[in-house]
C-alpha positions as a Python dict, from the first residue, in 0.01 Angstrom:
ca = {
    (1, 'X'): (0, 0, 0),
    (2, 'X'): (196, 142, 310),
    (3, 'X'): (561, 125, 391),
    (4, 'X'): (481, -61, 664),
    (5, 'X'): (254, -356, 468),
    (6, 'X'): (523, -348, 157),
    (7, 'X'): (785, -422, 437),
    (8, 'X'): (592, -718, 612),
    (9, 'X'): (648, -995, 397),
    (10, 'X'): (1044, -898, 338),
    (11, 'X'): (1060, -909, 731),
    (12, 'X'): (843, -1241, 760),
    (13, 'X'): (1065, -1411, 507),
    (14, 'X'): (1424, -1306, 661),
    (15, 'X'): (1293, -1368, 988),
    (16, 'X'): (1156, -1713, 945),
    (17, 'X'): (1541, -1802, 739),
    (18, 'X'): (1722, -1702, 1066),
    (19, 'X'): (1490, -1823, 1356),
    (20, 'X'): (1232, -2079, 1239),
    (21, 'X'): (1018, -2107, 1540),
    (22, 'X'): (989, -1708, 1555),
    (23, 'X'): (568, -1707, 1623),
    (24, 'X'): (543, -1336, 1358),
    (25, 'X'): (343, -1445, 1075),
    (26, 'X'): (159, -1174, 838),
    (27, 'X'): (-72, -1003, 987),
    (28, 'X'): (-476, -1023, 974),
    (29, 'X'): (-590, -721, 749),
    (30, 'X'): (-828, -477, 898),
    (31, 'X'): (-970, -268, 629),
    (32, 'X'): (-1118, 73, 824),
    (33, 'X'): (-1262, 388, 713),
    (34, 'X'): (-1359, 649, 979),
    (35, 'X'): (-1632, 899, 875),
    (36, 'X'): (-1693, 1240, 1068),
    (37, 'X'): (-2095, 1285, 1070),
    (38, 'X'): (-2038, 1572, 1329),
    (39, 'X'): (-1803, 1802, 1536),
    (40, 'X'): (-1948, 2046, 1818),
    (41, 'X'): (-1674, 2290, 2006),
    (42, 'X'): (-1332, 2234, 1995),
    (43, 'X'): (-1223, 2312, 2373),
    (44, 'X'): (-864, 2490, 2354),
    (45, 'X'): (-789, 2509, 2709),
    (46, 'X'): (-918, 2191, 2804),
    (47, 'X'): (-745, 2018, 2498),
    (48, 'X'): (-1065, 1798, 2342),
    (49, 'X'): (-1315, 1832, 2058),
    (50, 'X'): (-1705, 1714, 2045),
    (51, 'X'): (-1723, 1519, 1763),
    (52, 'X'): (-1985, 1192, 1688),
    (53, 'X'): (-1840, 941, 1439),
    (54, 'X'): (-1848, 648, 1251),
    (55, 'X'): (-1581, 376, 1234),
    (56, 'X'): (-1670, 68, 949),
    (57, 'X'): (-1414, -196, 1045),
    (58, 'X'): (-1427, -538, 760),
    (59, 'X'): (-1194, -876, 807),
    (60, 'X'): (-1213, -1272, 683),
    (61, 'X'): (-1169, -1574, 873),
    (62, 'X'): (-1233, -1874, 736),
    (63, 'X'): (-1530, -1969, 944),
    (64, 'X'): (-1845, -1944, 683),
    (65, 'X'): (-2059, -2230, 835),
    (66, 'X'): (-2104, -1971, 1064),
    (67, 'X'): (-2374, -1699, 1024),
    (68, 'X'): (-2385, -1496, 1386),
    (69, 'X'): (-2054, -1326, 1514),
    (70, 'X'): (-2012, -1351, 1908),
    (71, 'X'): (-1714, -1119, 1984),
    (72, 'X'): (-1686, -1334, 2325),
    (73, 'X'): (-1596, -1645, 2080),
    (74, 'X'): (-1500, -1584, 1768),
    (75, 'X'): (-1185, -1442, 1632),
    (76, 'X'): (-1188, -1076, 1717),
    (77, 'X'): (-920, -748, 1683),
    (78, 'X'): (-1050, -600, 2002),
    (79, 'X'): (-1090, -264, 1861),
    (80, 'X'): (-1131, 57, 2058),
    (81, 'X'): (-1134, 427, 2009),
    (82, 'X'): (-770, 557, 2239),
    (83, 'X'): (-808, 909, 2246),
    (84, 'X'): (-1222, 869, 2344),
    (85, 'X'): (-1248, 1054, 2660),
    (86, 'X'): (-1462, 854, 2972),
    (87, 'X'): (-1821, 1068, 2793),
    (88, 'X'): (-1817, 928, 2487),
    (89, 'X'): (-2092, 642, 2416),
    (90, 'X'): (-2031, 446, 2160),
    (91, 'X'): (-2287, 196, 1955),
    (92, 'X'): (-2152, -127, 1788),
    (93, 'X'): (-2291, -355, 1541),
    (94, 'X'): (-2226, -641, 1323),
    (95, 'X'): (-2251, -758, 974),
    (96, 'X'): (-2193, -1095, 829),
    (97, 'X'): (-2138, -1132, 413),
    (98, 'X'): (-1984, -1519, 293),
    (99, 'X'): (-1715, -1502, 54),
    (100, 'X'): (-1722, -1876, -47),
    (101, 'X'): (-1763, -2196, 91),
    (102, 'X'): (-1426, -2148, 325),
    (103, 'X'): (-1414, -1789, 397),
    (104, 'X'): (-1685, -1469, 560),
    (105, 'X'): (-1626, -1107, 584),
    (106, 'X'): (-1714, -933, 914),
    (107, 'X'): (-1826, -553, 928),
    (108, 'X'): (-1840, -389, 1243),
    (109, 'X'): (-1978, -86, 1224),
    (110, 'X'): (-1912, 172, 1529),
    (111, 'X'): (-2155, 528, 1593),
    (112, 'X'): (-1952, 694, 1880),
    (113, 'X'): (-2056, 1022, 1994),
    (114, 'X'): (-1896, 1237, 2296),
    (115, 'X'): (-1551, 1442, 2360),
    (116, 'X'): (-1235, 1316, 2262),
    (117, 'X'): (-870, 1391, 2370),
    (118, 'X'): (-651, 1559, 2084),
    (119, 'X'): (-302, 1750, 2195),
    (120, 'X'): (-343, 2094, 2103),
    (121, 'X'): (-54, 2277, 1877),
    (122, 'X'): (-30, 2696, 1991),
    (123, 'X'): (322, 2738, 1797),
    (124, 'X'): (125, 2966, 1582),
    (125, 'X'): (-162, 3094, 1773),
    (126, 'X'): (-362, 3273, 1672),
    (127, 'X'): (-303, 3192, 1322),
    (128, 'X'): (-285, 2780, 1410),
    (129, 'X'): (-409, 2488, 1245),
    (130, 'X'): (-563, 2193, 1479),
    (131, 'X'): (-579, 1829, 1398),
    (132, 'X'): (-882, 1677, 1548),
    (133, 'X'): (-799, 1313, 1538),
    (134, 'X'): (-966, 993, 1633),
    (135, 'X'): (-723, 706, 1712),
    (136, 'X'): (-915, 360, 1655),
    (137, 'X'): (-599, 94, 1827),
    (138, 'X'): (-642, -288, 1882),
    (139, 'X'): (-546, -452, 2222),
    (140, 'X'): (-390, -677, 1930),
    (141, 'X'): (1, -592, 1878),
    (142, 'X'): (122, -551, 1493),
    (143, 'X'): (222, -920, 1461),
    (144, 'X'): (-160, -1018, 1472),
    (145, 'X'): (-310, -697, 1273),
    (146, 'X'): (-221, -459, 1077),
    (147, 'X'): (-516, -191, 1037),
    (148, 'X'): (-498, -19, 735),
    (149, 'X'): (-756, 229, 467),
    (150, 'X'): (-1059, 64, 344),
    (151, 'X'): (-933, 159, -21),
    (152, 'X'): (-1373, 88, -101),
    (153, 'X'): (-1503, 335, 155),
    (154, 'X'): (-1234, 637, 189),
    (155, 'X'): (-1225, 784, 582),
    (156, 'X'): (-1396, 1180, 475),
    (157, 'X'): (-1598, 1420, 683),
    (158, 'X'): (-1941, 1465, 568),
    (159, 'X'): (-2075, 1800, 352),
    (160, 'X'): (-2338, 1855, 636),
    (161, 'X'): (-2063, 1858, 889),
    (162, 'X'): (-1911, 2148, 764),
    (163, 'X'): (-2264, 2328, 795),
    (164, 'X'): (-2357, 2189, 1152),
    (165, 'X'): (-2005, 2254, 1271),
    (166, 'X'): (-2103, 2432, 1619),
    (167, 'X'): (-1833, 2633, 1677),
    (168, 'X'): (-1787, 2826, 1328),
    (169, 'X'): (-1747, 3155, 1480),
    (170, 'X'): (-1416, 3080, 1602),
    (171, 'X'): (-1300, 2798, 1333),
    (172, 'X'): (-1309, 2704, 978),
    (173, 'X'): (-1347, 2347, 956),
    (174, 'X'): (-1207, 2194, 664),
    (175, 'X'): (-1348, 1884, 412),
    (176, 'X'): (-1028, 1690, 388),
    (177, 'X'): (-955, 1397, 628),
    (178, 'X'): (-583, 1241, 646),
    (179, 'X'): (-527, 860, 757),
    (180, 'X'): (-221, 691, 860),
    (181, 'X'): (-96, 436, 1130),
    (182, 'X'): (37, 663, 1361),
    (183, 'X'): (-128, 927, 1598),
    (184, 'X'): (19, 1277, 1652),
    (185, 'X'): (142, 1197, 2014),
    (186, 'X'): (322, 828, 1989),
    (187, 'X'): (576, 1031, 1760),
    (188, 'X'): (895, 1038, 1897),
    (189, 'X'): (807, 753, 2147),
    (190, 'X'): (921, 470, 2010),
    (191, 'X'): (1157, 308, 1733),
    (192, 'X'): (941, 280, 1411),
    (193, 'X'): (959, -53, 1213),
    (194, 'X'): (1036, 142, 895),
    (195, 'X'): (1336, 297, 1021),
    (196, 'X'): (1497, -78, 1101),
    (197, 'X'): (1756, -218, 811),
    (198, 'X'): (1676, -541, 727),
    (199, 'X'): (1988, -581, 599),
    (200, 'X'): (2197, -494, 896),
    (201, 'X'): (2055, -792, 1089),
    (202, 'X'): (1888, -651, 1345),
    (203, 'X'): (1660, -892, 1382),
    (204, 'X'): (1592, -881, 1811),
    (205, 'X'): (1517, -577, 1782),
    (206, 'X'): (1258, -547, 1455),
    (207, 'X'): (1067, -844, 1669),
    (208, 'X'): (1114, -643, 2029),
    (209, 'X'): (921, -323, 1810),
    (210, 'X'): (678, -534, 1662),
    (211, 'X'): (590, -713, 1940),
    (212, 'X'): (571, -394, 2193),
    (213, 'X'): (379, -190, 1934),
    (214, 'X'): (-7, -147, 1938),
    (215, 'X'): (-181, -192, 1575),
    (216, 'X'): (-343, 175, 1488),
    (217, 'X'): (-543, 335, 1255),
    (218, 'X'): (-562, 741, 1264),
    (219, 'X'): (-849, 967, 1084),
    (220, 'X'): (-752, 1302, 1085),
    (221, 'X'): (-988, 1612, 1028),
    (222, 'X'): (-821, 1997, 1011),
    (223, 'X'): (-972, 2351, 1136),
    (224, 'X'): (-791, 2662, 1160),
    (225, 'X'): (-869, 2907, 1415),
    (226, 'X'): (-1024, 3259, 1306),
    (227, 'X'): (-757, 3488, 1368),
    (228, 'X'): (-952, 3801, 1394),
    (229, 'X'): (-1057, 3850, 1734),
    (230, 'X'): (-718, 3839, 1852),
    (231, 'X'): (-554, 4035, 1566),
    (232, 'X'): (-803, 4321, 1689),
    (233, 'X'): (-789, 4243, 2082),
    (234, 'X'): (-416, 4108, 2125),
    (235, 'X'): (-203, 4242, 1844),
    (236, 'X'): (-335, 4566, 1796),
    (237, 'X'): (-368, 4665, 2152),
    (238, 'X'): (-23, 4576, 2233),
    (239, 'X'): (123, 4752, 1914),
    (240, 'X'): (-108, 5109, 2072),
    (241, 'X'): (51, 5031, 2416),
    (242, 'X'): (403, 5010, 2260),
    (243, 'X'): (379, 5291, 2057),
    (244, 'X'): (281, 5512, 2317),
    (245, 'X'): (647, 5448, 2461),
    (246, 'X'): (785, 5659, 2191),
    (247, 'X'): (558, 5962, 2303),
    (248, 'X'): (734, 5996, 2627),
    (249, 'X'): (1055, 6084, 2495),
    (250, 'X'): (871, 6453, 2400),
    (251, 'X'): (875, 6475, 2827),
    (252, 'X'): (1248, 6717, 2876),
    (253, 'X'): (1517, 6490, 2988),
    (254, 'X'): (1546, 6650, 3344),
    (255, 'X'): (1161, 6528, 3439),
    (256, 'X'): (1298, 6144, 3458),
    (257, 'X'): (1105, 6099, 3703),
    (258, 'X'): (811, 6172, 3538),
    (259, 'X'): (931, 5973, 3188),
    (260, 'X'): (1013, 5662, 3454),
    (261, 'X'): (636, 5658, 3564),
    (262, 'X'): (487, 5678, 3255),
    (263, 'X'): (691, 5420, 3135),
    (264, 'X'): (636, 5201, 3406),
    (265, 'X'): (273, 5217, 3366),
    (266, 'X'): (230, 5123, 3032),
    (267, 'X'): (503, 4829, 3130),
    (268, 'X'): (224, 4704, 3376),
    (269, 'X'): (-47, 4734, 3124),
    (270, 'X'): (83, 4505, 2910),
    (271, 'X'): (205, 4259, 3193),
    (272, 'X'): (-206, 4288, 3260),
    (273, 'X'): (-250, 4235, 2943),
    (274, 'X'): (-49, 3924, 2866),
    (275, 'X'): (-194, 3731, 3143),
    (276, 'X'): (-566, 3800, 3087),
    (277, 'X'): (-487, 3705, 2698),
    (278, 'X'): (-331, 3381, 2825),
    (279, 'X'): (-668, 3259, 3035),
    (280, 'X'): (-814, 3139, 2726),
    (281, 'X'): (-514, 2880, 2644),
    (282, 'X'): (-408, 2526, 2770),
    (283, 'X'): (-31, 2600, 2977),
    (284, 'X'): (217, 2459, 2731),
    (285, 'X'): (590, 2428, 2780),
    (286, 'X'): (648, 2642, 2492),
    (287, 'X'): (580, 3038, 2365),
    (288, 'X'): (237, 3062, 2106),
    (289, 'X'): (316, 3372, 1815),
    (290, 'X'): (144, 3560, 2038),
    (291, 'X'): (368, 3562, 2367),
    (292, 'X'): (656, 3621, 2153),
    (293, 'X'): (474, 3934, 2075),
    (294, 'X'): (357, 4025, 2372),
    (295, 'X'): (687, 3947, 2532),
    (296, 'X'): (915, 4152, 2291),
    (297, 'X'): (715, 4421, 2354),
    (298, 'X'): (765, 4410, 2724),
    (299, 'X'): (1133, 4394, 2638),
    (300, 'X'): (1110, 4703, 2422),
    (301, 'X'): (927, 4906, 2729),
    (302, 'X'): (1176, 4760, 2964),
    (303, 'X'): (1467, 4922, 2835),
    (304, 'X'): (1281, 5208, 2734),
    (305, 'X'): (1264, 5252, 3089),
    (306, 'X'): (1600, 5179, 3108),
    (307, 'X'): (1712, 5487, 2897),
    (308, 'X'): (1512, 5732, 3069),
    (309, 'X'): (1673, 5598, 3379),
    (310, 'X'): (2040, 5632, 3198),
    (311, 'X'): (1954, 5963, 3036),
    (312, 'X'): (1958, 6151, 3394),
    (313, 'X'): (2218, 5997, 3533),
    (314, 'X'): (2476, 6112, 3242),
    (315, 'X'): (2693, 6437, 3345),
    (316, 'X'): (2657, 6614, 3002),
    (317, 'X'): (2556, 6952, 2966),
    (318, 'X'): (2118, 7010, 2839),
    (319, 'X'): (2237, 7057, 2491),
    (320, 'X'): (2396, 6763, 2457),
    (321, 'X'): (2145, 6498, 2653),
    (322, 'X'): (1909, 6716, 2417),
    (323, 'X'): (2110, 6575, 2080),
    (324, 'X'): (2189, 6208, 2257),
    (325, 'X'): (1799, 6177, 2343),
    (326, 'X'): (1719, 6269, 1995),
    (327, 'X'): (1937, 6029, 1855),
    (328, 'X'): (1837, 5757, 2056),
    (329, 'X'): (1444, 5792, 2008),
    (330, 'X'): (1521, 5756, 1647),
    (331, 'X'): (1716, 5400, 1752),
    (332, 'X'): (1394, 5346, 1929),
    (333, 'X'): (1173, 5426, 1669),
    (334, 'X'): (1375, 5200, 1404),
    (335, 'X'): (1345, 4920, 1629),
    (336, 'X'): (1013, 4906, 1699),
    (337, 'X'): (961, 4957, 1307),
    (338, 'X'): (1160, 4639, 1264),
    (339, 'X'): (944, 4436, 1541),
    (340, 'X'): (640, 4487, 1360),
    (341, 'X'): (785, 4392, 1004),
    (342, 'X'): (917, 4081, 1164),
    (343, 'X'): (584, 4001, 1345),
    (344, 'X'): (357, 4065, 1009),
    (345, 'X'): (605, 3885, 798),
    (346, 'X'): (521, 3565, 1009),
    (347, 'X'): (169, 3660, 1014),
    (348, 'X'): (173, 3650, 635),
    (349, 'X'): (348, 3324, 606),
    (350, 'X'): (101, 3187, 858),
    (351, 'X'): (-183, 3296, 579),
    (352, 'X'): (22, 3119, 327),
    (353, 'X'): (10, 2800, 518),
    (354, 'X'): (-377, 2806, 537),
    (355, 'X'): (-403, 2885, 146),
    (356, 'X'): (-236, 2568, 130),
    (357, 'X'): (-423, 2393, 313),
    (358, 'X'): (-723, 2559, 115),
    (359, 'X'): (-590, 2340, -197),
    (360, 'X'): (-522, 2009, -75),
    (361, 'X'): (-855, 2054, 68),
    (362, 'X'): (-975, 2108, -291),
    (363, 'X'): (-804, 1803, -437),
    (364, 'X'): (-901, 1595, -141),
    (365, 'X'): (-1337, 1698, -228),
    (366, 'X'): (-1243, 1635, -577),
    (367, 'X'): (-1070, 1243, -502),
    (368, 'X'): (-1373, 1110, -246),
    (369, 'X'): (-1681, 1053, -319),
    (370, 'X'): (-1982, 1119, -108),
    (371, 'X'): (-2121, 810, 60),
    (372, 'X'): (-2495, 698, 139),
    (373, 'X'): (-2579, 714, 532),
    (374, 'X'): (-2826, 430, 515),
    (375, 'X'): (-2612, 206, 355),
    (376, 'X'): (-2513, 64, 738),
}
């Protein structure tokens, strides 16, 4: 049981003791599981994922005369798929089962199949993980549903997925799907129920967040990126383009001219650089592992360029710019030593992550079962 469903009946109780006519009463339970039967290319820049899935949504109402379900009349969550962009076509059928004499179980089973929206995280690009979520929401707020894990049928990503997974040259798709009542982009946008104190009274506004917020259920897949295209084509290039900066310093300190131009060319090469790297990614308000790379490096060739500029300006005699260059080459060199321990040192811990991931992914194939397609 959630947080939210073990706090529901506390709320109902001390709501109902200090404003009798309030209309929130205890939700209808939606029991949902959302199974992945395939994903085609995830689409980086354009932030969206192919993906064709099935949703089995099951509630009771206590009309069991009746044997036919007509969405139009009966009682009905209004279900939809939020983050289902305008391709997706979707398939919907129904399933009546009586209980007893007062009460039926509805099963609406849902094949959608198209692109869908998911907000794309490039904090650690090129060594990210992506969430590929689909949101199911209710036009129903969380007073009138509450749609939570079919605890029968456990939300999972098919074993054939994994093998049909279209675009396995750039990602590892992973057999582990994570559920929860909340989707990646609402957080942060409004006051969650669990965070209210019952006991400090603030009743207004537990019934203002109830009553604004939309009842959700969130199936969450995971692939991480294969890092070694840009390890080879990024990283690597940019470490030979910075390195070469240290070769310039063997030019005599009285040809500044000549170490200013080379400098300045290899400066431009990886400004070139950095921007054709960048065409492949969605423009985010924020700096990806890689710019931060990229853009230290810059830094380091900037004042570089900076030196050589400084080194023939300085009224010393040859011997001694000869001893201050030295020195300061070796400054350079340590730096640049220290850039690259930094970088692989979050390289590494970005492997750790996805060796973690690796196990719950384990534990998650050994908890779910496999499930028969024909079975809906």
């Amino acid at each position: 049981m959630s947080e939210t469903e073990s706090l529901m009946p506390k709320l109902n109780e001390t709501l109902e003791k200090i404003n009798p006519d309030s209309t929130i009463k205890y939700p209808v339970q939606i029991r949902v599981s959302i199974e992945f039967l395939s994903i085609g290319e995830v689409d980086t820049l354009n932030e969206k994922f192919q993906a064709e899935v099935r949703i089995i949504s099951k509630w009771c109402d206590e009309q069991a005369d009746k044997t036919e379900f007509k969405s139009e009349e009966d009682w009905n969550p209004y279900l939809f798929i939020e983050n289902s962009l305008h391709d997706v076509k979707e398939e919907i059928k129904y399933k009546i089962d009586k209980i007893d004499d007062y009460r039926r179980e509805i099963t609406e089973t849902r094949i959608a199949k198209g692109n869908f929206w998911e907000r794309i995280e490039l904090q650690n690009f090129p060594l990210d993980t992506q969430e590929l979520s689909i949101t199911l929401a209710s036009k129903r707020k969380t007073t009138q549903v509450n749609l939570i894990q079919n605890q029968e049928r456990i939300s999972t990503i098919y074993y054939e997925t994994l093998h049909s997974f279209r675009d396995q040259q750039k990602w590892k798709l992973y057999k582990m799907v994570k559920v929860s009542q909340q989707a990646s982009y609402d957080i942060g946008s409004a006051r969650s129920i669990n965070n209210i104190d019952v006991e400090a009274h603030d009743f207004h506004e537990m019934d203002k967040v109830r009553r604004s917020k939309r009842a959700k259920f969130v199936a969450t897949c995971y692939c991480s990126r294969r890092p070694a295209y840009y390890l080879i084509n990024c990283f690597s290039f940019n470490f030979l383009i910075t390195v070469l900066s240290l070769t310039i310093f063997s030019i005599e300190t009285r040809l500044a001219p000549n170490r200013i131009s080379g400098t300045f060319t290899l400066i431009l090469t990886s400004v070139s650089f950095k921007w054709v790297s960048n065409r492949t990614l969605p423009t985010v308000s924020y700096l990806t592992s890689l710019d931060k790379y990229q853009i230290t490096s810059i830094i380091y060739l900037v004042l570089c360029c900076v030196w050589h500029s400084t080194i023939a300006s300085i009224a010393v005699e040859m011997p001694t710019k000869i001893i201050i260059d030295k020195i300061v080459v070796g400054i350079f060199a340590t730096i640049f030593i220290t850039i690259q321990i930094v970088f692989s040192i979050r390289i590494f811990s970005a492997f750790r992550g996805l060796k973690q991931l690796k196990l719950k992914e384990e534990r998650f194939i050994r908890q779910v079962p496999e499930y028969d397609d024909d079975e809906f």
